[in-house]
N, C-alpha and C positions, 0 to 999 in steps of 0.2 A: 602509448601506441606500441603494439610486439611491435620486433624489428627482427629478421631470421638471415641467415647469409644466404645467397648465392651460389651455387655452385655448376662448377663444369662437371661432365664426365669424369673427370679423372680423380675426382673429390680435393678439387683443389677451390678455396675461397674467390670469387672474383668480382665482391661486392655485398651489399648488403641491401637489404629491401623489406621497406613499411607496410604493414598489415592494418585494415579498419580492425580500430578496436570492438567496434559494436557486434565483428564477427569472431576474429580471432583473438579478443581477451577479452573473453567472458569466464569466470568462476563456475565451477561443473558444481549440478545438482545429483546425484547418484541415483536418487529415487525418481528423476523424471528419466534419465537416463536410462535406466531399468526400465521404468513402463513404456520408452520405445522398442529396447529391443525386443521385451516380452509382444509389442504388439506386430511387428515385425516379422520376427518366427513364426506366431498365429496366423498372419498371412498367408503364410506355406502350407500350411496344410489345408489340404482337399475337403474333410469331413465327408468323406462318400465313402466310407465302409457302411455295410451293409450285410444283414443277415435275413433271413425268410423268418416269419412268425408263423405256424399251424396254418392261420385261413391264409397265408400266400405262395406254399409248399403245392405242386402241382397232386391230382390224385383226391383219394383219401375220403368220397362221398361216402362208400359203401362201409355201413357195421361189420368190423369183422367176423364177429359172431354174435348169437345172441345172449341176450343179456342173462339167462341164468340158464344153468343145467348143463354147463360143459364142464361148471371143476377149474373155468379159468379165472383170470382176473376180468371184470368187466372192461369194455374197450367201446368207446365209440367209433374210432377213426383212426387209421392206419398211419395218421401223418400226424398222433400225437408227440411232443417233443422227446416223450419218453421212450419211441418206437425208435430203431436205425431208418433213413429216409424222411423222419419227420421235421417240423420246424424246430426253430432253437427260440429258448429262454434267454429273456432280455441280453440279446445281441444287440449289437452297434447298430444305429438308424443313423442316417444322413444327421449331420448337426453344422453350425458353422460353430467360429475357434475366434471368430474376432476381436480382438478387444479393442474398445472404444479411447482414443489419445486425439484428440484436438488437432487442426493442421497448424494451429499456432504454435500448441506443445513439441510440434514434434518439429516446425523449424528451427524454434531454439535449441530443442537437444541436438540438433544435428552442429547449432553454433559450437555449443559445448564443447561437443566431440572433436571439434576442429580445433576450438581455445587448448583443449586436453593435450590433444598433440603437438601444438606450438607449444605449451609449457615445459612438456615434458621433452622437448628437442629432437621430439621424432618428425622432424615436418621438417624434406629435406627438399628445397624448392632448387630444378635445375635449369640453366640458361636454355639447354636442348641438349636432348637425350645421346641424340647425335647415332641414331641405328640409321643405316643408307640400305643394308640389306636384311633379308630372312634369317636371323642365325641365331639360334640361343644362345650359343656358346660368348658371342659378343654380347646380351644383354646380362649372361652370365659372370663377367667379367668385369659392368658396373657395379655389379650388385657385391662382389669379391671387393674392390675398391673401397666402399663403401662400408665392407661391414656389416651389412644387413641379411637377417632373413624374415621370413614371413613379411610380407611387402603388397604393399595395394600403391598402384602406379594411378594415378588419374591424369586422364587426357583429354584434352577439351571438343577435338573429335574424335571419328573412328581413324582408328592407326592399326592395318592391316598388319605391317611390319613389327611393329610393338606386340601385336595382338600372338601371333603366329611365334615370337621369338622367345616369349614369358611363358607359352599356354602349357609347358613340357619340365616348367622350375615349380617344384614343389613350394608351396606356403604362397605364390606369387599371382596376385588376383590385377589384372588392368581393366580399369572400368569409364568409361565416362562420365563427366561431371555430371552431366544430366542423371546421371543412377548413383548420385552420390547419399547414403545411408548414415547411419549411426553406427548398425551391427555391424557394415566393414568396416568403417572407423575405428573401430574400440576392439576388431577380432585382429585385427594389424598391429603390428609392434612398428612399424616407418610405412609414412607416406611420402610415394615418393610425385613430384608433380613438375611443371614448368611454367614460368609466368605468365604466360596468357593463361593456364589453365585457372593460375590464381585472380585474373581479370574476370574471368566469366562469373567464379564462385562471389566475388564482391558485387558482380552488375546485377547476380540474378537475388539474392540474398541479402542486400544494402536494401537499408530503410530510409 
């Protein structure tokens, strides 16, 4: 069973605390790992680019001249792709980007991802944060203590105070458990979290 320390703000040890195995020591697969993030990313985009083809270009009933005896090139239609104003050749149409990942696959990458950072000693679980007020400069401060940059804070509600203090430190993402990912997981060098927030991830994730 992991076992990770405790810590207060001031990165000082004041305890030690038991992780379920079945979430936080599990052995990472790379390739399922990858097919979440790859499906992930794919989520984000939109696929609504879009270009006009010839018959969607407004205009362009009328021959612009006739078909022989001017010495020009033949022309049907004013809103050939070849004309300025006409439609465009094979342009972007609406598509989707989805890739297809299991909801089973992708709880367990997410277990992975969390086993990954307990192995790797980036999983820095705190008693309480301990911010009373709005100030970067004070969440600046743990994070100075600490050591760390590039950091994904998770918190088991919304925390206006957290939210407002982090949103101004570069590399530094606070998200709720509920929006908890792979792609932050594994785009974060430390996570930083507090025990109840480790309570929620076991109640909702425990098999």
């Amino acid at each position: 069973m992991p076992t990770v320390d405790l810590y207060n703000n001031n990165n000082e040890v004041i305890g030690q605390l038991e992780l379920r195995d079945d979430i936080f020591g599990l052995p990472a697969n790379p390739h399922l790992l990858h097919e979440v993030v790859l499906y992930q990313l794919a989520k984000r985009r939109a696929g609504t680019a879009k270009t006009k083809e010839r018959a969607e270009v407004r205009g362009g009933g009328k021959k612009p001249w006739r078909q022989k005896g001017t010495g020009r090139a033949r022309a049907g239609t004013s809103r050939s792709p070849l004309w300025r104003g006409g439609g465009t050749i094979h342009g972007p149409q609406p598509r989707t980007y989805d890739v297809k990942v299991t909801k089973k696959a992708r709880r367990l990458a997410l277990k992975m991802a969390l086993s990954q950072k307990v192995s790797e000693q980036q999983f820095k679980v705190l008693d309480d944060l301990g911010l009373q007020r709005i100030k970067t400069k004070d969440f600046a401060q743990i994070l100075d203590r600490f050591q760390v940059r590039k950091t994904l804070v998770l918190t088991s509600r919304d925390d206006e105070v957290m939210e407002k203090s982090a949103r101004n430190i570069p590399n530094v993402k606070v998200l709720r458990s509920e929006g908890l990912n792979v792609y932050d997981l594994l785009n974060h060098r430390t996570i930083f979290l507090t025990q109840d927030t480790i309570e929620m991830i076991e109640e909702r994730f425990g098999s």
